[in-house]
N, C-alpha and C positions, 0 to 999 in steps of 0.2 A: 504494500500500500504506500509505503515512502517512495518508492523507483518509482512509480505512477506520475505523483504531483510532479517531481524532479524531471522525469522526461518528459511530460508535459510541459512544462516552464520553459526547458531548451528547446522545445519545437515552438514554442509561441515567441521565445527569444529570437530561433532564426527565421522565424515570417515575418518578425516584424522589422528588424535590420535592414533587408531590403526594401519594404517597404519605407521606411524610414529615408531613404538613402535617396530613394525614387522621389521621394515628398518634399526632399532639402530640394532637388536638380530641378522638379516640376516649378516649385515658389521662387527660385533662382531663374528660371527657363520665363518663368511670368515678371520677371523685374525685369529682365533685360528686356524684353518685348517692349513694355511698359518706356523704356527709355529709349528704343530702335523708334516706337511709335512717335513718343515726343518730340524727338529729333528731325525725323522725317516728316514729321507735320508742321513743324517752323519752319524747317527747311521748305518745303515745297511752299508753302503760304506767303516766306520773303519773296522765292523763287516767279511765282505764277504773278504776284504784286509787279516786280521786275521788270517781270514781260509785260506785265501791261503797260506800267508807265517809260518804257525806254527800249523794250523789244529785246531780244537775245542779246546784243552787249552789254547792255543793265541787268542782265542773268549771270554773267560771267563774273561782273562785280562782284555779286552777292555770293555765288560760290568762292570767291576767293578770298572777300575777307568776311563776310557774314557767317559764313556755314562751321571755321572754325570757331569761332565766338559763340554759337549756338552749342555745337559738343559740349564745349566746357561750363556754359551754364546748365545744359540737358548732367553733365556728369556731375555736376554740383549738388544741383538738385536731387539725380535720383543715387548719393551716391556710389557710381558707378565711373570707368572710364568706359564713353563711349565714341568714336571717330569710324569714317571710312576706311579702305582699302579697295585698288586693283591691279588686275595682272595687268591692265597698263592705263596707268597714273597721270591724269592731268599735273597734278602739284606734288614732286617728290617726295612730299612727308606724306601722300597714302598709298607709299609703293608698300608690301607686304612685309612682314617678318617672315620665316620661313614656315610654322604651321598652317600660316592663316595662306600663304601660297600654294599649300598641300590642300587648305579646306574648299580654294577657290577653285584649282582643279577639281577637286570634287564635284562641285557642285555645277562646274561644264558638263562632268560625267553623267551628271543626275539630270539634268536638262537636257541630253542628248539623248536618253533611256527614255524623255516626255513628260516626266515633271514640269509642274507648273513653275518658273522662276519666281514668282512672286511670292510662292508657301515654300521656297529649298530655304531650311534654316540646318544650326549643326552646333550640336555645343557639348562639352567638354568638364571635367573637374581635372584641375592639373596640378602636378607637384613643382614649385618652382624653388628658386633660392630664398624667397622670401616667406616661402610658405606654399598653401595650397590657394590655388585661382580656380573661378569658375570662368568657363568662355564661351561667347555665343556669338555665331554668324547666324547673317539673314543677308540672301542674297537682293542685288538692286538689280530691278527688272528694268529695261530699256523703253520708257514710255514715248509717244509719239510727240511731247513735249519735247524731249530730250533731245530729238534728232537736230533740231536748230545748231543745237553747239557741240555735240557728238554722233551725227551721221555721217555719212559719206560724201555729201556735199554740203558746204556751208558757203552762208551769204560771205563775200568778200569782205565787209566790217567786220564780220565775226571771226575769220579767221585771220583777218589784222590783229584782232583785240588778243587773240588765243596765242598768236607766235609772240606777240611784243611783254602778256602776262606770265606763259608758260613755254618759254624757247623748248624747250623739251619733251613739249605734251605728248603722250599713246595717247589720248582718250576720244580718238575718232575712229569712222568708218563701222558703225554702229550700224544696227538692224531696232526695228524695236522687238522686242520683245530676247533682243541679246541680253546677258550678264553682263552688267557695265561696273560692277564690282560688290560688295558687302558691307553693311554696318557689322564694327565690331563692337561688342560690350565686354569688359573685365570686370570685373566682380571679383576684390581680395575681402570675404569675410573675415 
């Protein structure tokens, strides 16, 4: 009758562990969402303003210097870091670190299988030097807005504004509905 309770206890110990583990990554997997959302919805709101009042090179503006200013109060706020990345980068500080170039190939692979780009997300609990990080992609789908300053052909002001802000740009020749790159969220509980 003792070995009963006792193995009973370690079976409801190891159900719930996982569960547990599942429930920290799910409420983790919901804050970063929570702060991809935020982010992308100031973004696009500066974004779409932009175009109205100045057209695709007053969009350009706002990506360059609005969209950072935007992360770091979205990362303030929720706190979290959160920032872009792509395998190929208008403004060199959203070139990849080396996982997140492993997740964005990924997630070409997963969009070439028919996945929807808009629902490919991917996240992670990681061991670093500083501890353990949680990590979350979400990929950025290529909207038909986007083509103005990342298609395959752009207005001649636009691509004056793009070589004179970003001599170095990849971030053209775009399709809509291509992977044009990922929010990422860090999350060090």
């Amino acid at each position: 009758m003792n070995a009963q309770p006792k193995s009973l206890f370690l079976l409801l110990t190891a159900l719930t562990l996982p569960a547990s583990a599942a429930l920290a990554d799910a409420t983790q997997q919901d804050k970063a969402s929570a702060a991809v959302q935020a982010f992308a919805t100031a973004l696009k709101t500066e974004l779409m303003a932009a175009m109205q009042s100045g057209g695709p090179v007053a969009a350009i503006e706002v990506c360059s210097t609005r969209a950072p200013e935007i992360a770091e109060a979205v990362s303030e706020e929720q706190d979290v870091e959160v920032y872009r990345v792509s395998l190929n980068n208008r403004n060199a500080e959203n070139a990849p670190n080396h996982w997140q170039h492993d997740v964005l190939l990924k997630f070409e692979e997963r969009k070439a299988a028919g996945e929807d780009p808009a629902s490919i997300t991917w996240s992670e609990t990681a061991a670093t030097a500083n501890g353990e990080e949680f990590r979350f992609m979400k990929a950025i789908p290529t909207g038909g807005l986007c083509l103005n300053c990342h298609g395959v052909t752009l207005a001649p002001a636009v691509a004056e504004k793009i070589a004179e802000r970003y001599p170095n740009d990849k971030a053209t020749g775009y399709a809509e509905g291509d992977i044009r790159g990922a929010f990422v969220v860090i999350d060090a509980p």
